[in-house]
MINUNU-822469 format. One record per residue (C-alpha): x, y, z; residue number from 1. Coordinates in nm, 4 decimals, padded with zeros to 6 digits. Example, Ala and Ser with C-alpha at 12.3 -4.5 7.8 and 13.67 -1.06 7.14 Angstrom:
KELO         xx         yy         zz     n
KELO    01.2300   -00.4500    00.7800     1
KELO    01.3670   -00.1060    00.7140     2
END
This chain:
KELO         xx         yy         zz     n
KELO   -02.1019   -02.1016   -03.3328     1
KELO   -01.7376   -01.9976   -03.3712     2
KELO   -01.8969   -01.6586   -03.5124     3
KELO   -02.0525   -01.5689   -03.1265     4
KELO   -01.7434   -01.6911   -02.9442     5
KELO   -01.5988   -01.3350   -02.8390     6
KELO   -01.8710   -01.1612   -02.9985     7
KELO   -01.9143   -00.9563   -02.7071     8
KELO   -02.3321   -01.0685   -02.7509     9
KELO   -02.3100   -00.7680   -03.0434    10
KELO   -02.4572   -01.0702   -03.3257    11
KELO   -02.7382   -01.2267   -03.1206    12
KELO   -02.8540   -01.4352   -02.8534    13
KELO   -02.7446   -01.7964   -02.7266    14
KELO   -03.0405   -01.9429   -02.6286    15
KELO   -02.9692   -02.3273   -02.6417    16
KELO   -02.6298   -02.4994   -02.5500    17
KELO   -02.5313   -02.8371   -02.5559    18
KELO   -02.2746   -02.9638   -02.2878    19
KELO   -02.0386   -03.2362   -02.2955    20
KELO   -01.9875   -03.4500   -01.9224    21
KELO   -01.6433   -03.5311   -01.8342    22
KELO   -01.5171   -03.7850   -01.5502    23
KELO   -01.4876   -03.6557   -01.2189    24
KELO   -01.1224   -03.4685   -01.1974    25
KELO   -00.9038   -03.7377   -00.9362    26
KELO   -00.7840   -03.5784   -00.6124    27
KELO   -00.5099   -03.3032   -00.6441    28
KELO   -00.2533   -03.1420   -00.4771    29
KELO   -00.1168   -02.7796   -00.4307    30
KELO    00.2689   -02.6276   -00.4529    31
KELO    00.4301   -02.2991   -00.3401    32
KELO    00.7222   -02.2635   -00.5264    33
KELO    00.9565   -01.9489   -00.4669    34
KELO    01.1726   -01.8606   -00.7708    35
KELO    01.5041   -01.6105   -00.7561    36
KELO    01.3798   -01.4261   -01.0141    37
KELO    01.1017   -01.3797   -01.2596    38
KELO    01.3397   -01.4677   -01.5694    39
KELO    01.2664   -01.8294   -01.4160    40
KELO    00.9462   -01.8382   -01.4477    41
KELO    00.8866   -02.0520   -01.7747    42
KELO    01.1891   -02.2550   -01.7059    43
KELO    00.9687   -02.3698   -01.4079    44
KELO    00.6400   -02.3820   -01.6327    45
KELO    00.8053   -02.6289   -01.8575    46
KELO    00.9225   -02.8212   -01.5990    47
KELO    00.6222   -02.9036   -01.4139    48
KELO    00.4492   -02.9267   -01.7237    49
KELO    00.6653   -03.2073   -01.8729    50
KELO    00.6461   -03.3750   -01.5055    51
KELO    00.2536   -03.3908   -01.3915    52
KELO   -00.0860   -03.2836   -01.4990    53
KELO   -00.1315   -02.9580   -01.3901    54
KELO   -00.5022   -02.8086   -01.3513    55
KELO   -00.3442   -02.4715   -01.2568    56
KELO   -00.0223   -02.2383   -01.3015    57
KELO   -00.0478   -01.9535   -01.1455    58
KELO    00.2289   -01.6645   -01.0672    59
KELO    00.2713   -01.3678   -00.8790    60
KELO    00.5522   -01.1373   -00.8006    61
KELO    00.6625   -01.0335   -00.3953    62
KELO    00.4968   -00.7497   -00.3890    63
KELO    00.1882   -00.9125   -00.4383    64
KELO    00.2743   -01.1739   -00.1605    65
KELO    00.3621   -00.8638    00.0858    66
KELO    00.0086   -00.7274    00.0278    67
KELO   -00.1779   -01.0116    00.1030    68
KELO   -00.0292   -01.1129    00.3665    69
KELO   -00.0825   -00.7759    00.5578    70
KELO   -00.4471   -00.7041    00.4246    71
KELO   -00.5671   -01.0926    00.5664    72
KELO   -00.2716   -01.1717    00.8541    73
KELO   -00.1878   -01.4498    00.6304    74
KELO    00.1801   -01.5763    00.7609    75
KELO    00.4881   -01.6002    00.5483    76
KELO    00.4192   -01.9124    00.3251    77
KELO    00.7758   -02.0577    00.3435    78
KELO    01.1006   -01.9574    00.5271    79
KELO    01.2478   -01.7638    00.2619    80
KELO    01.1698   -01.4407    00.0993    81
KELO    01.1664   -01.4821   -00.3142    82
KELO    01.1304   -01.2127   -00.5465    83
KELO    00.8317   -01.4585   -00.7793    84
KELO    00.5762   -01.7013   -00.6684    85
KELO    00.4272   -01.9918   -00.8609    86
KELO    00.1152   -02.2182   -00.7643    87
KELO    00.0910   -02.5067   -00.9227    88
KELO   -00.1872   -02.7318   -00.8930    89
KELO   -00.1805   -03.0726   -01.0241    90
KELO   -00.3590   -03.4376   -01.0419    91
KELO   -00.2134   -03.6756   -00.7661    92
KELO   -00.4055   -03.9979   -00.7388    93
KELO   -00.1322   -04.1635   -00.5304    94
KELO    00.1942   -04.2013   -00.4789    95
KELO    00.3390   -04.1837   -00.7678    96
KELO    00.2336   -03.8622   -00.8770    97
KELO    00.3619   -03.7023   -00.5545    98
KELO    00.7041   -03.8302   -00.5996    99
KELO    00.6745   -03.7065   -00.9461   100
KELO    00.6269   -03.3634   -00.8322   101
KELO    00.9041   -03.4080   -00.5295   102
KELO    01.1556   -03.4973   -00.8410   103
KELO    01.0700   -03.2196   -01.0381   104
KELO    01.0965   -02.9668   -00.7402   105
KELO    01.4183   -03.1163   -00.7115   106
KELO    01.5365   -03.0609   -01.0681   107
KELO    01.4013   -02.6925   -01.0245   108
KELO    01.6459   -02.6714   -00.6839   109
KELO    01.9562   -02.7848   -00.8896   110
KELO    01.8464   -02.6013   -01.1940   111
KELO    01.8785   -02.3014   -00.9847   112
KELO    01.4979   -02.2362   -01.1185   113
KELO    01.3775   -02.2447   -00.7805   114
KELO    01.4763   -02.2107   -00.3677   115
KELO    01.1983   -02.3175   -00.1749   116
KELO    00.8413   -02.4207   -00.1608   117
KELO    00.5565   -02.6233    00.0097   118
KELO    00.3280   -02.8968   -00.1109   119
KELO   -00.0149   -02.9204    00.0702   120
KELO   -00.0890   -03.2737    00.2322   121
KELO   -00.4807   -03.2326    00.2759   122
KELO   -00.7940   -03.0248    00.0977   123
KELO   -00.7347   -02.7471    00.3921   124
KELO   -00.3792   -02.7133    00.3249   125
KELO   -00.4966   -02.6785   -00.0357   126
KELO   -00.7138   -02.4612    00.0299   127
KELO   -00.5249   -02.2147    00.2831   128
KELO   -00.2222   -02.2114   -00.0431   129
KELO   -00.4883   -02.0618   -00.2754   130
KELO   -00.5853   -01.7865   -00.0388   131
KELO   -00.2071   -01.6503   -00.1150   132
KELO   -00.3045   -01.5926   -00.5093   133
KELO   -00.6340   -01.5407   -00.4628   134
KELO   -00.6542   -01.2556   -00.1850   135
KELO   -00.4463   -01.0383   -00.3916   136
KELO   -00.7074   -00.8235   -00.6008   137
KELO   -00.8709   -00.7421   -00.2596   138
KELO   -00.5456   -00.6687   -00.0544   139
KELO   -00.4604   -00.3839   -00.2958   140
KELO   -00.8255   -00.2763   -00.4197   141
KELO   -00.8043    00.0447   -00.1697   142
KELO   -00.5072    00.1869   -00.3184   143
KELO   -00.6650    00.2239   -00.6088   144
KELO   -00.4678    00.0572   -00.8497   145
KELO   -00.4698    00.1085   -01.2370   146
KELO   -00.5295   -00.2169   -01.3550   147
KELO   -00.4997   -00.3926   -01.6914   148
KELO   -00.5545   -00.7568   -01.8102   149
KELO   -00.3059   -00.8293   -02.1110   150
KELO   -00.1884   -01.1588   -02.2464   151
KELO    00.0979   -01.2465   -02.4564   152
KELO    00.1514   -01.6393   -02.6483   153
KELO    00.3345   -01.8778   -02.3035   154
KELO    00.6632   -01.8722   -02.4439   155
KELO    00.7356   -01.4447   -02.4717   156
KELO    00.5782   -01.3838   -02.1199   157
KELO    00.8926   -01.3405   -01.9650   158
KELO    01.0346   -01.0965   -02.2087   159
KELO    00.6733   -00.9195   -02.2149   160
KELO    00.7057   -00.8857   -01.8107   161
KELO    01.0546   -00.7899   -01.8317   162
KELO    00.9586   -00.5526   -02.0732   163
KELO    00.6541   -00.4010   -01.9401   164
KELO    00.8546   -00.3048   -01.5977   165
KELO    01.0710   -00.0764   -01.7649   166
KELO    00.8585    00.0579   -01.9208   167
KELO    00.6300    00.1628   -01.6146   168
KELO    00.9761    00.2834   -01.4574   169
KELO    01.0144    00.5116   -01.7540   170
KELO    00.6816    00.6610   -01.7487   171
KELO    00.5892    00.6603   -01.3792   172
KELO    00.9426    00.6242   -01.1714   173
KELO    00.8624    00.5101   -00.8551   174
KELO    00.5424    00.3825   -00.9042   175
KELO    00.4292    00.0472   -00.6992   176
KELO    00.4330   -00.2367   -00.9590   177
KELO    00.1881   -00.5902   -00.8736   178
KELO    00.1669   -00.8541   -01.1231   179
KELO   -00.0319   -01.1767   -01.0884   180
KELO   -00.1575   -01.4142   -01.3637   181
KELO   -00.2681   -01.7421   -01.4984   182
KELO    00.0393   -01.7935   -01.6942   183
KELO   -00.0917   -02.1414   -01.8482   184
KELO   -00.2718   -01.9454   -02.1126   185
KELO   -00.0649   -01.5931   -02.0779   186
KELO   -00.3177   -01.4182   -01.9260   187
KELO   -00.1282   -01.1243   -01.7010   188
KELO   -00.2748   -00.8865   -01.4675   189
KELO   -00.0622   -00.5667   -01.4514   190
KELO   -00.1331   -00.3430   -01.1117   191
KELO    00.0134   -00.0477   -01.0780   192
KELO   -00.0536    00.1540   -00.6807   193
KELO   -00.1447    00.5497   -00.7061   194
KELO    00.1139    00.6734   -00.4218   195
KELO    00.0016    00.8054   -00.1643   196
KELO   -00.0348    01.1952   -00.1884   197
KELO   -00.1118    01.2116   -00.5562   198
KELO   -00.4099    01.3418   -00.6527   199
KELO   -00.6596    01.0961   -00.8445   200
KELO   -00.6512    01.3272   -01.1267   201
KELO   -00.3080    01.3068   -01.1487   202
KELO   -00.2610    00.9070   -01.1099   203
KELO   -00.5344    00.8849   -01.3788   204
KELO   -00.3285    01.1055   -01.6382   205
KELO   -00.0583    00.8837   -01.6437   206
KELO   -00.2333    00.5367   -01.6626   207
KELO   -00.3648    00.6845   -01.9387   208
KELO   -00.0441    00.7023   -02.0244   209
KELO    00.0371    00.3679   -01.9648   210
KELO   -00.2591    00.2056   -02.1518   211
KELO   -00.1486    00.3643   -02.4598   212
KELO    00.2276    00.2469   -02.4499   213
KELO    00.1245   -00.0935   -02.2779   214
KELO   -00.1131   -00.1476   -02.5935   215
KELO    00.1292   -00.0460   -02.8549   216
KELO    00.3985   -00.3302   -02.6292   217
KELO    00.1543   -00.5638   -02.6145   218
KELO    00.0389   -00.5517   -03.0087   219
KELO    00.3867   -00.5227   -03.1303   220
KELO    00.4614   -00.8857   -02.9597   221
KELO    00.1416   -01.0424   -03.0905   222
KELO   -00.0750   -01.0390   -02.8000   223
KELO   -00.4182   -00.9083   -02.6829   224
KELO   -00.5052   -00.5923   -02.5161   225
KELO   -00.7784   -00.7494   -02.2690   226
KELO   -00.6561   -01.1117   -02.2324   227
KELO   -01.0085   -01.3456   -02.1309   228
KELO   -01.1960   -01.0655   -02.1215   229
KELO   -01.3979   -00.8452   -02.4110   230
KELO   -01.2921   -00.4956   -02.6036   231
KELO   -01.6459   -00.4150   -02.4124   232
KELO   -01.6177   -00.0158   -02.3869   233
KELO   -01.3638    00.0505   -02.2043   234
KELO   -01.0911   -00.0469   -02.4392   235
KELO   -01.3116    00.0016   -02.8058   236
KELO   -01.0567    00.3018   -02.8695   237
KELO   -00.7758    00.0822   -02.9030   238
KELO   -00.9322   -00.1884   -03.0818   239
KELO   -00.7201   -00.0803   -03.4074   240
KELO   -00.4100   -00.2084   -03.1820   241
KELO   -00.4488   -00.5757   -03.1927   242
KELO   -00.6972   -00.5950   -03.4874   243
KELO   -00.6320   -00.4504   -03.8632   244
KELO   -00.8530   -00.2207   -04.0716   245
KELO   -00.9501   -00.4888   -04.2711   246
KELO   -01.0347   -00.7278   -03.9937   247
KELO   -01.2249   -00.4811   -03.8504   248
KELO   -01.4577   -00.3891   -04.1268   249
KELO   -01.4794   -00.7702   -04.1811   250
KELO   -01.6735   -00.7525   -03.8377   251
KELO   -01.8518   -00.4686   -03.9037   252
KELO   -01.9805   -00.6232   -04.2363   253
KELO   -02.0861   -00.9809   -03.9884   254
KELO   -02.2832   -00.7183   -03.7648   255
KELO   -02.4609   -00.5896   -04.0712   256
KELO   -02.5370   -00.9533   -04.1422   257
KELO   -02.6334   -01.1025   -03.8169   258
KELO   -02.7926   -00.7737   -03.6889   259
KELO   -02.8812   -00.5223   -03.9396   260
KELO   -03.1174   -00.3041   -03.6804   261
KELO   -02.7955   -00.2771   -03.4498   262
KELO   -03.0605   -00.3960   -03.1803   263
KELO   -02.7716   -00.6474   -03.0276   264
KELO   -02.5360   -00.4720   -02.7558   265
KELO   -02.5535   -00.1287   -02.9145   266
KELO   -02.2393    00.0755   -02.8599   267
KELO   -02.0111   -00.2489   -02.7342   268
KELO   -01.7014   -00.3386   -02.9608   269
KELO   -01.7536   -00.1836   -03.2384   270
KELO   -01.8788    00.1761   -03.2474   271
KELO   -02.0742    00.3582   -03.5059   272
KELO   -02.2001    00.0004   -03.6316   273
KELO   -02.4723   -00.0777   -03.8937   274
KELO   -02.8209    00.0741   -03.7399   275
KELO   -02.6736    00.2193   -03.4802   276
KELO   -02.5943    00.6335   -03.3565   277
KELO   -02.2022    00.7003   -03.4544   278
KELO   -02.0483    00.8319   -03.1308   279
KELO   -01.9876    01.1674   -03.2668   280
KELO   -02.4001    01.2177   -03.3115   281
KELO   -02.4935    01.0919   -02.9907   282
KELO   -02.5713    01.3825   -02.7300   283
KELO   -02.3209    01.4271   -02.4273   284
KELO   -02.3388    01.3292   -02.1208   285
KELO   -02.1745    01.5007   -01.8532   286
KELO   -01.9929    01.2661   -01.6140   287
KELO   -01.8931    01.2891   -01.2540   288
KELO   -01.5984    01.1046   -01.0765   289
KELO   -01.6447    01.0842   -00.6814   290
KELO   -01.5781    00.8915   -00.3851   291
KELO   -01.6951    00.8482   -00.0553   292
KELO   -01.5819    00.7295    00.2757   293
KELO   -01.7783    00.4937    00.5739   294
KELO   -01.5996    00.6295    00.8757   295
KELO   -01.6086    00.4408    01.2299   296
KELO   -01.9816    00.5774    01.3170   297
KELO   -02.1074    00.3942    00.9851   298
KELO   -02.2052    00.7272    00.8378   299
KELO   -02.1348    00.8004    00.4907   300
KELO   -02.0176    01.1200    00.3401   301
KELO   -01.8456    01.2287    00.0591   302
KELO   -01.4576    01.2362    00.0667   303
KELO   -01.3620    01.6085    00.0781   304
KELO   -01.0255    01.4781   -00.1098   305
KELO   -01.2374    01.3577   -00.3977   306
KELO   -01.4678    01.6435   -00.5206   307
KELO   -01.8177    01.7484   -00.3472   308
KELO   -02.1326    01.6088   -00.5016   309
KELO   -02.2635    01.7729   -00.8449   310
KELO   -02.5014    02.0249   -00.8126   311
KELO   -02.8504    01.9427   -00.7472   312
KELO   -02.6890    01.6110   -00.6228   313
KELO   -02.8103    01.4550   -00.2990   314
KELO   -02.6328    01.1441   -00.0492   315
KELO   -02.9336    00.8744   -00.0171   316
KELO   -02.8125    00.6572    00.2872   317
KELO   -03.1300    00.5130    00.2929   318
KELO   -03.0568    00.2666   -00.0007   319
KELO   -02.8641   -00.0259    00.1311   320
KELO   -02.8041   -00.3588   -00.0487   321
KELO   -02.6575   -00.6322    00.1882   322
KELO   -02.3823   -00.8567   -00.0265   323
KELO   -02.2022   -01.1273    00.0599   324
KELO   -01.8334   -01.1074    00.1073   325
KELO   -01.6517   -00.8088    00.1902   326
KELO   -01.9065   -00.5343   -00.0037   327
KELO   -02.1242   -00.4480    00.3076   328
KELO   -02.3891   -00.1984    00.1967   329
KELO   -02.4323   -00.0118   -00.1756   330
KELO   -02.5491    00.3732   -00.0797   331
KELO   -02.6280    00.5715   -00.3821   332
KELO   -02.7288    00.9376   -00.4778   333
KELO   -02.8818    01.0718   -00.7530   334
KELO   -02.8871    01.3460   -01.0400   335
KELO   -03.0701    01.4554   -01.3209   336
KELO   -02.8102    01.4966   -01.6339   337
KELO   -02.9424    01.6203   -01.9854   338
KELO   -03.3201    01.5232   -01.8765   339
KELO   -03.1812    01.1701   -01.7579   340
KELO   -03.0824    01.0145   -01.4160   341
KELO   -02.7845    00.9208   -01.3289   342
KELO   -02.7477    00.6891   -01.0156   343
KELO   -02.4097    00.7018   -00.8240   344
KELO   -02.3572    00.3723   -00.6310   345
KELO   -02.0399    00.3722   -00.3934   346
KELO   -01.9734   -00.0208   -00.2753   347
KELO   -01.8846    00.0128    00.0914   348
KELO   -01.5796   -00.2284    00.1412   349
KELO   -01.5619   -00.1803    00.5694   350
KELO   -01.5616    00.1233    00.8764   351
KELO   -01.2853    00.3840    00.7594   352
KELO   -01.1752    00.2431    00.4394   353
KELO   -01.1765    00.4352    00.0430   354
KELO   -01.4557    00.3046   -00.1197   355
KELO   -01.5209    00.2360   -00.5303   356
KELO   -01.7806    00.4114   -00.7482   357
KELO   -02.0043    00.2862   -01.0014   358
KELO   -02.2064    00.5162   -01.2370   359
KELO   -02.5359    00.3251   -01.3396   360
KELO   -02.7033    00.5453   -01.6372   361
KELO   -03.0472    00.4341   -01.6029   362
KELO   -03.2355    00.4830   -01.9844   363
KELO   -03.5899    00.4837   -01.9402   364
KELO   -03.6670    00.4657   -02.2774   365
KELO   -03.5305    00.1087   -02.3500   366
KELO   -03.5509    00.0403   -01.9676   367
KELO   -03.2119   -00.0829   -01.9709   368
KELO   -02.8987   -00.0578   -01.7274   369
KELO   -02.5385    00.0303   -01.8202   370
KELO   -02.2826   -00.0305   -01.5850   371
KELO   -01.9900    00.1782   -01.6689   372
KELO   -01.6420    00.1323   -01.4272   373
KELO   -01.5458    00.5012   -01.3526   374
KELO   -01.1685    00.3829   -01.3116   375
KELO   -00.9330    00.1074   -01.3606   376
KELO   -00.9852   -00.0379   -01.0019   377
KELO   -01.1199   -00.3747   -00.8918   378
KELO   -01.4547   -00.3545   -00.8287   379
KELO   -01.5418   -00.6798   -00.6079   380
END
């Protein structure tokens, strides 16, 4: 089983899984914590660590705070301003555990590790904490940002952050930095906000940029290029970063094994694997980047800013898809491309606001569906 475990579904199918129960979790609690600095942030890790059992360590920077706050008219958390965040979450059955945590908040105070912070008393107060960490990919999805997911072993993620801002000051000076993350495993997401003015052409140029010297960072200190998620497609070109030549043709000969007809997630991981096309054989596709606005009226048009619609392109406002959260309506157009169709879907996220585009490639030969992100933006 170890074999399909980040796989990427490219050896076969899991069709039966055993699970193992575990006791109920007891009742927990939730901390704010404001730090001076990010250099403090594993000091405080190890702290709480060695002082309860936490279920959840979670950072972000000000920045991050500052956005989330204004997108959801979420008040200032605690009296202070701090330039780092951490919430904690940990098991407190009673008592004891909360003094536990009130001691090691302490220590952090006289460590100088830490200068304020909040503890919630009930599930609401919990509850209302979380919304500060987890509003923040929304807050900033309209920018858009270039984002990454990148993950480093616990103990180098403050030299890895420390590292990876100067290095984004070098490339793009200026540029609007966000990091969040779930730094119990190392798992980091880097944001970085196009300014406003520059073209999308332009902000996509240098990410571009960015991936490639943020990969080469991130491989040279032993970590991985898409943290809990897969290589998927998106990041197959730099696969040769984190994994050698050898390793590599060790999974290509496991493919051949497993899936000799290259039938299983064709194209994902690895490319040009047994039975399947080798990119440089398959036909191209042109591709299209667009967006398109939802002004006041609800009427959608394209976004004169972004590019006009493809040739032989049409707006269909008549396809709408209710979801659930802030993604009100889907509206779509369509193309033919090479002899094929290619849908457009634009995610409307509210009246006057950028929206995101998806490309769906719709292959009516093996009548399946490829979702393919057209940029590095968060997509709901």
């Amino acid at each position: 089983r170890h074999l399909f475990i980040g796989s990427e579904g490219t050896l076969g199918l899991v069709v039966e899984a055993t699970l193992q129960l575990e006791s109920e979790p007891p009742p927990s609690r939730v901390m704010l914590l404001g730090m001076p600095g990010m250099d403090a942030l594993m000091n405080v890790f190890n702290l709480l660590r060695s002082s309860m059992h936490l279920s959840a360590f979670e950072f972000f920077t000000d920045r991050a705070l500052a956005h989330v706050c204004a997108a959801q008219g979420l008040p200032q958390p605690m009296s202070s301003e701090c330039p780092g965040y951490v919430l904690a979450e940990f098991d407190c059955s009673g008592p004891e555990e909360e003094e536990g945590a009130l001691e090691a908040f302490n220590q952090g105070l006289e460590a100088g590790w830490l200068t304020d912070g909040v503890i919630s008393q009930d599930s609401r107060q919990a509850k209302a904490l979380w919304r500060y960490r987890e509003g923040i990919s929304e807050s900033i999805s309209h920018f858009p940002p270039y984002k990454n997911d990148l993950s480093v072993r616990v103990s180098k993620v403050a030299e890895f952050l420390l590292r990876m801002d100067r290095l984004v000051e070098e490339l793009c000076p200026g540029y609007e930095v966000v990091w969040y993350g779930h730094i119990g495993d190392g798992n980091l997401h880097l944001n970085i906000l196009k300014p406003p003015g520059e073209s999308i052409g332009e902000f996509e140029t240098r990410s571009h940029r960015i991936s490639e010297a943020s990969y080469a960072l991130t491989a040279e200190m032993g970590g991985s290029i898409s943290a809990e998620h897969g290589i998927g497609l998106l990041k197959q070109p730099w696969l040769n970063r984190v994994r050698s030549e050898e390793e590599i043709e060790l999974m290509r000969g496991l493919k051949k094994v497993f899936d000799p007809a290259g039938i299983f997630n064709p194209g994902n991981l690895l490319s040009g694997a047994a039975g399947e096309t080798p990119d440089s054989d398959k036909p191209h596709r042109e591709v299209h980047r667009l967006y398109a606005f939802r002004d006041i009226t609800g009427r959608y048009e394209i976004d004169p800013g972004f590019g006009d619609l493809p040739d032989g392109a049409q707006l269909d406002t008549t396809r709408r898809f209710k979801a659930d959260g802030p993604l009100v309506a889907r509206h779509c157009f369509t193309q033919q491309v090479e002899g094929e169709v290619v849908q457009q879907c634009a995610l409307g996220a509210g009246a006057s606001r950028l929206v995101q585009l998806f490309k769906v490639l719709d292959f009516d030969l093996q009548q399946e569906i490829r979702v393919i992100l057209l940029c590095n933006a968060h997509c709901g």
